[in-house]
N, C-alpha and C positions, 0 to 999 in steps of 0.2 A: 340576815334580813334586817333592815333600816325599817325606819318611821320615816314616812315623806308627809310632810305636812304641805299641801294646796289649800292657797287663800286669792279666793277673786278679790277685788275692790270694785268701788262706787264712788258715788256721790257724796256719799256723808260718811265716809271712812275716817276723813280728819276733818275736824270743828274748832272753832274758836271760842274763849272764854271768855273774850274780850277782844276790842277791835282797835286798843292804841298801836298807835306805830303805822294805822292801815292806810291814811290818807299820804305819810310819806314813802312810803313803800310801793304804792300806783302809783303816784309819779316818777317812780324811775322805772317801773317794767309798762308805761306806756303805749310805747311802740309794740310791744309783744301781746298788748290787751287789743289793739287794734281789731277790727273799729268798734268796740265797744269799753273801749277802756272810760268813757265817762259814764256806764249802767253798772256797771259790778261793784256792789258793799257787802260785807259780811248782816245777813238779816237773823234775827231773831226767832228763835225754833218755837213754835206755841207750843209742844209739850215741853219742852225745857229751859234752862237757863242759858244754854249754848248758842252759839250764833254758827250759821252754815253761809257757806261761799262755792261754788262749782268748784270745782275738782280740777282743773286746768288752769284756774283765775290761781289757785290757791296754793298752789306745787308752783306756778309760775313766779308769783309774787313773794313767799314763804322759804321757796327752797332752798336759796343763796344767803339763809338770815336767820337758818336753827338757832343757833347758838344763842343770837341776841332776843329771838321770841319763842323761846322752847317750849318753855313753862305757860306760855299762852297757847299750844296745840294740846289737842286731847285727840285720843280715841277712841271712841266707847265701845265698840266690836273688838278693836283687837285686843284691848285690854280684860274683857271676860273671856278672850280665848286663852290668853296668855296667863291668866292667872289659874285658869285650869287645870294647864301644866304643870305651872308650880303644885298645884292641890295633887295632881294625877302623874305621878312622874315617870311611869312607866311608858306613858303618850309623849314622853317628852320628843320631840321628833329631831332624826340626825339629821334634817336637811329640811329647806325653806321653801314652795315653790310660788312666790308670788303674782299674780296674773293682771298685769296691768291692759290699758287699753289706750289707741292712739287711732282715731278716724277722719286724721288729716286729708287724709288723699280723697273720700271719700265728698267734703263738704269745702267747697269753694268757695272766696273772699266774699262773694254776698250771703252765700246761707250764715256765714260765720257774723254778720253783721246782728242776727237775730239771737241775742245773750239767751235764749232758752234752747238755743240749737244742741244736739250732743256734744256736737266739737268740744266748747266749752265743758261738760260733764266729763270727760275722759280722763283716765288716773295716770298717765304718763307722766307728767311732771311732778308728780310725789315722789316717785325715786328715790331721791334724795332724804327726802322727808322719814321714809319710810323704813330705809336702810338705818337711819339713825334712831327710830324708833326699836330696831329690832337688835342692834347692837347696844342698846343701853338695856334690853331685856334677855339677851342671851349671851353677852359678850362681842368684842371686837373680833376675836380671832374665828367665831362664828359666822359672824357678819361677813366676813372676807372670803370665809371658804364653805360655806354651805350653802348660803342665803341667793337662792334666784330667781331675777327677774324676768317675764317673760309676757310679751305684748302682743297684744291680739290686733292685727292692723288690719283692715280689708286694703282694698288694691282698688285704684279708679276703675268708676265703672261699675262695681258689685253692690250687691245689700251691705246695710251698716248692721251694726252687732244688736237690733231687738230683731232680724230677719232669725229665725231661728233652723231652716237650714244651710242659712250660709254661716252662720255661728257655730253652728255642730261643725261644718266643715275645717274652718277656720283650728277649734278646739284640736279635735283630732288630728290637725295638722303641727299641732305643738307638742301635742304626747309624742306625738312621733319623734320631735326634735329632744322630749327631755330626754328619750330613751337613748338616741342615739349618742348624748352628748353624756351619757353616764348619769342623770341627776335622780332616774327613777329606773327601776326592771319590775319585773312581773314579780318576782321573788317577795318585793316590798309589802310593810303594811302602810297603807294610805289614810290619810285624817283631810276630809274634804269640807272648807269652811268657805260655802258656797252662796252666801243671804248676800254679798255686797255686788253690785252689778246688775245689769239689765236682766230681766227673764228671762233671757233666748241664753244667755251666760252662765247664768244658775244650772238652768235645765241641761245646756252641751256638757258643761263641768259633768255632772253628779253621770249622768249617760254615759257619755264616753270613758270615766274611773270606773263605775261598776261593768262595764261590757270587758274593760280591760283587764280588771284586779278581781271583779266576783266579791265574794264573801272577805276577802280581807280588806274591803272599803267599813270604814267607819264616817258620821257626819259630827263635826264640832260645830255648835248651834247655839246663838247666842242672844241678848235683849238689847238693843240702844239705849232703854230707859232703863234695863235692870239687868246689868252683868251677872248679877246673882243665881241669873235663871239658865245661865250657859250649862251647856251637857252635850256630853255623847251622847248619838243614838246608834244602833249597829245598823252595817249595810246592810245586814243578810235579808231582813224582810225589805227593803228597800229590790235587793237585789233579784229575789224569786219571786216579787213581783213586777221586773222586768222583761225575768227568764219564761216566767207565765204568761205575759202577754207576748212575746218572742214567740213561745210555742204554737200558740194561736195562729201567729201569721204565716209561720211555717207551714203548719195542717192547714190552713186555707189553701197551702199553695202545693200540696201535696207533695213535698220536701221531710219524708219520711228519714230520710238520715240524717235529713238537718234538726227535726224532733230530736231523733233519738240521741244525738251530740248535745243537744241544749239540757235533756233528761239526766245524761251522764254528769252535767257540771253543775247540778244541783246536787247531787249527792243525796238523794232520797232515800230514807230510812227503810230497812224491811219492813214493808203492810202487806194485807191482803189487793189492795190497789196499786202497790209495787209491782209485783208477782202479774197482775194484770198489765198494767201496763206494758212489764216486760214485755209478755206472751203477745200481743198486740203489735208490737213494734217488733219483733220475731217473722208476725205475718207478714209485716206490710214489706218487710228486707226480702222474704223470699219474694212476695209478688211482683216488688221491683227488680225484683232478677227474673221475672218471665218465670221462676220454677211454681207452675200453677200446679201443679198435682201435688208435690211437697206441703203446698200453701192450704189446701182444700185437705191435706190429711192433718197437718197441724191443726186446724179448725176445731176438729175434735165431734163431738156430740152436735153442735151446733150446724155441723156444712148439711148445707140444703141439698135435695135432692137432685139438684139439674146436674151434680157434680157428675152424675153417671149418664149424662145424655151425651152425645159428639159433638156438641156443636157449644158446646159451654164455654171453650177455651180462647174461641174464637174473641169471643165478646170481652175476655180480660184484656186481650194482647191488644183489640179495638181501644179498648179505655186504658192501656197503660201508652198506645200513643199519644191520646188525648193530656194526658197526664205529664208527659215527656214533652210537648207541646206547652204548655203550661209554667212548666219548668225552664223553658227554652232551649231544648233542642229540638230543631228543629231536624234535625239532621235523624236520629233515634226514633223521632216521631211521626216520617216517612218511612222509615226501616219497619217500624212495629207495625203499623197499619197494612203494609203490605204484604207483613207476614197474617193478618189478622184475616186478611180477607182468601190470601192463597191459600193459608195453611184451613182455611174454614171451609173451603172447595173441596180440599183435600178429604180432610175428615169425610164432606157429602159422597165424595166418588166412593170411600171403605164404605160407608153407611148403606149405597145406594145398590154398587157392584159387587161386594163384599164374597160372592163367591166365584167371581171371574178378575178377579185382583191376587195377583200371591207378592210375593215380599221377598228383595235382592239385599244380598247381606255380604260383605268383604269375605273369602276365608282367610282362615288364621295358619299358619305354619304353624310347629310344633313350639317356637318359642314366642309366640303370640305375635307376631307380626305379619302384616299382609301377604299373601301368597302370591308370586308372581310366575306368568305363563313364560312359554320361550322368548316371547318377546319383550317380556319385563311388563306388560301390563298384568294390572290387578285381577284375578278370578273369583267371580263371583258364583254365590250358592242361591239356590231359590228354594222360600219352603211358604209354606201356606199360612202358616204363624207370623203376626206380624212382628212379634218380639224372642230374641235370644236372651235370654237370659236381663241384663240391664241395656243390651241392645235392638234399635229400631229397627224394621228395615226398611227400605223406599220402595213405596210402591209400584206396582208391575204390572201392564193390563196384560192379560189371556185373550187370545184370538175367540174365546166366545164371546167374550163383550159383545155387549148389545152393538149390531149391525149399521145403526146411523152412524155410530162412531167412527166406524171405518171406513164409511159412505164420505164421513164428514173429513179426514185427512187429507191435505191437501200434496202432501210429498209420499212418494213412491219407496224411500228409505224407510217411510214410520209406517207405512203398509206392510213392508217388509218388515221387521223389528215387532209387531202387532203379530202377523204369523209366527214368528218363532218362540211369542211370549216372551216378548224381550222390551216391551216400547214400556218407559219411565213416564208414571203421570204426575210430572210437574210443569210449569211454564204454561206455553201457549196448547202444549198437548192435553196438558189440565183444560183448561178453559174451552178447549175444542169438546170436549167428552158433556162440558157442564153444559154447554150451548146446541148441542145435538141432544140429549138423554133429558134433561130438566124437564119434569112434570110439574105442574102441567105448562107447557113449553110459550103458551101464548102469557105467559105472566113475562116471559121476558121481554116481549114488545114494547117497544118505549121506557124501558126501564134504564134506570142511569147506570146499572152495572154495566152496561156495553163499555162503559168509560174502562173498565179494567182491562181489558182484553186489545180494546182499540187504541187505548194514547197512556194508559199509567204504567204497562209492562216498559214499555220504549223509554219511558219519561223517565222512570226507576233507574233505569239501564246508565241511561243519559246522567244521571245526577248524580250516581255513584262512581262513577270513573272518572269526575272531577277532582282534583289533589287540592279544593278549598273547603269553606262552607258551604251552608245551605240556609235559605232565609225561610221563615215560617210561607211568606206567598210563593216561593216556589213549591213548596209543599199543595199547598190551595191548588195550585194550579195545574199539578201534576194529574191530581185527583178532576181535574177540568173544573175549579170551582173559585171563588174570589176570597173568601175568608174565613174561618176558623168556624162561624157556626155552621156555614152551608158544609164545608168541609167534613165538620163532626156528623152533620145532618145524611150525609150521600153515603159515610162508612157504614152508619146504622141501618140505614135504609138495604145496602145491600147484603150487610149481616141477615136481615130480616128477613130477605127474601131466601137466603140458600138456607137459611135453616126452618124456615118456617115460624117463624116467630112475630112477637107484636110488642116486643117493647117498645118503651118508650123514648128512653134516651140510654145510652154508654154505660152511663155513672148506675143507672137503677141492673143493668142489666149483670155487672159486675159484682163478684163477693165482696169485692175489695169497697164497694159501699158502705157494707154492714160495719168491717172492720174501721171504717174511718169513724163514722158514728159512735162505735164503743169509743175510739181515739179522746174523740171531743168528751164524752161522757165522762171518763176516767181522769182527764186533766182536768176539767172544771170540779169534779170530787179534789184532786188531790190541792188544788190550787187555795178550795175553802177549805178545807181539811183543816 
């Protein structure tokens, strides 16, 4: 493991103590000062004795003439950094990452005409400066092979570096390149000396090291007026109030395992809000796996009663579309919806028919594998149970079923199939039983469930035997609807009606409310904690 020491610059990174030499030294970088070469002098700091020059005037003018005005450059940041290593030598870092800046491309010959423009402010041309600042503090052979520079440039066209997220993007786009090019790994401990440079720099720096590095970010923090006052401070409270506000946007977004990942890289002590947390994020795993009955036994003392009504499951698998939705798949978030509403018909038909319904079940051979007739198809058992053992089985109408039913069949095989006590209620056979039998039958007039039966079976059909994606308004629309609230608004609506119910919305009608709620509770606890 190395010490990577990262140091932004600025404006006032390097000063002058004095300004001879300065009037013949502009006149030979002239051309280079264009067109402001007759506005730039080194002026006079009000809290100090030192005189400041832009950052681009002063690497330009300076940087080909170390030698003969050395002893007239100061630093006063990098020198309480640097002295701190000497005090702290276990900080001493094996590599350099210095972070300059160049927004050439960005500001053309007139804005540059305007001596307060950035252009001017940019530390590109210290380089030089800088390198020999750091080899007279660490050595030559240092400077040759640790010590690297790296420039934050935008590209015509984009935000300049106070835009702060084209600055993050910019940043991140250079860890990239340190990693690649060897100068840092995740492995590293990191010393981040981030006060020199615009805000949108400061902030991308410190952001982008602690998302990458975690807890083995440290900040080296310094005075202009008083080197004395430089100190570490540790990332880690920096850091898990990062991971804290991360968690936040996560559970907004109901991104349960992106919680639970962020939970894990804080490394939380055993508590009794530990223990809770876990148990919470436990729930929320199973219910995004659709295992609601697992979810509802985990719950413990707390699960509400409705867990034993038919029609409970319906309204999860509704809101974990909505949720999946959310998250952006849209592709999941028609899958689950259509299970929400089928499978919640379903439940009605057990509920409703319950002794004219028996239950088809694969048999097993003696070595547990499907049984097959002379013709190789599957044989199937009927029993009045609708579970074997941890097996389901699909339901079955009986030739008593109620009479509209069979009134209502439109094909002569499923009349046939119906007599034998063989016809499957799933599909449009479901939907046929729900639309003949529904009490009381005049609710379903003008109601927008028709939508399921007339255009979301076919649209489902249609959308799944595609070999691409799926966009959220195909989704809308399948449901015959334009967008995500009327959408959310027609699921509930027709939850409500098959099971009799009056919620209000998805989210209240769901367990998975409660557990969110604990969610927020328990990280705002641990976050003050």
């Amino acid at each position: 493991m190395s010490v990577v020491w990262i140091v932004t610059t600025g404006n006032s990174d390097v000063k002058l103590t004095d300004d001879t030499g300065w009037g013949a030294l502009r006149i030979k970088k002239m051309e280079q000062l264009y067109p402001c070469e007759n506005e730039f002098a080194p002026t006079e700091e009000s809290n100090s004795d030192l005189l400041a020059l832009s950052a681009r005037v002063l690497g330009i003018v300076y940087g080909d003439a170390i030698e003969t005005y050395w002893d007239r450059l100061t630093f006063p940041l990098l020198d309480g950094f640097c002295q701190e290593f000497k005090t702290d030598k276990k900080n001493k870092p094996d590599r350099i990452i210095v972070l300059l800046t160049d927004q050439e491309a960005i500001f053309d010959a007139y804005s540059r005409g305007d001596a307060a423009c950035p252009y001017w402010q940019d530390t590109y041309t210290l380089q030089p400066i800088l390198k020999h600042y750091f080899t007279q503090v660490f050595g030559e052979k240092f400077a040759n092979e640790k010590l690297e520079f790296s420039v934050l440039k935008p590209q015509q066209r984009t935000d300049g570096l106070d835009d702060w997220d084209a600055t993050l993007t910019l940043v991140k786009a250079e860890l990239t390149r340190w990693e690649e090019n060897k100068w840092i790994s995740k492995s590293d401990r990191v010393i981040v000396s981030h006060q020199a440079g615009t805000p949108a720099i400061s902030s991308a720096v410190q952001l982008t090291c602690l998302i990458r590095f975690g807890k083995k970010v440290e900040f080296l923090v310094s005075s202009e007026l008083d080197p004395d006052k430089t100190k570490f401070l540790k990332g880690s409270s920096y850091f898990e109030t990062l991971q804290f506000k991360k968690l936040e946007d996560l559970l907004a977004r109901d991104d349960y395992a992106g919680v639970a990942s962020v939970v894990d890289s804080l490394g939380l002590e055993d508590s009794v809000l530990k223990v809770k947390l876990d148990h919470l994020l436990e729930l929320a795993k199973l219910w995004s796996a659709a295992k609601f009955d697992e979810f509802a036994n985990r719950m413990g003392l707390v699960t509400p009663s409705r867990v034993r009504e038919w029609w409970w499951k319906g309204y999860e698998m509704a809101y974990l579309a909505v949720v999946r939705m959310k998250n952006g798949d849209p592709t999941e978030a028609l899958f689950h919806s259509v299970r929400a509403i089928e499978g919640l018909i379903c439940e009605w038909a057990i509920a409703t028919h319950a002794s004219n319904i028996h239950y088809s079940f694969i048999k097993l051979d003696r070595n547990g594998n499907p049984a097959l007739d002379p013709r190789g198809s599957k044989i199937r058992e009927y029993d009045s149970s609708r579970y074997r053992g941890d097996k389901e089985g699909s339901p079955i109408a009986k030739r008593t079923i109620d009479s509209r039913f069979e009134n209502a069949l439109r094909y002569q095989n499923q009349k046939d199939d119906l007599s034998r006590n063989r016809l499957g209620l799933y599909g449009r056979v479901l939907y046929t039983l729900f639309e003949s039998t529904f009490e009381p039958n005049s609710r379903l007039t003008g109601h927008p469930i028709s939508i399921v039966w007339e255009q979301l079976a076919d649209e489902r059909n249609e959308l799944f035997h595609r070999l691409r994606g799926m966009t959220p308004q195909e989704v809308y629309e399948a449901w015959g609807k334009g967008n995500q609230e009327q959408w959310t608004k027609v699921l509930l609506d027709c939850l409500n009606l098959v099971a009799g119910q009056s919620f209000v919305s998805l989210k209240s009608a769901s367990l998975m409310s409660q557990v969110y709620k604990d969610l927020e509770e328990v990280i705002k606890a641990i976050a003050s904690y």
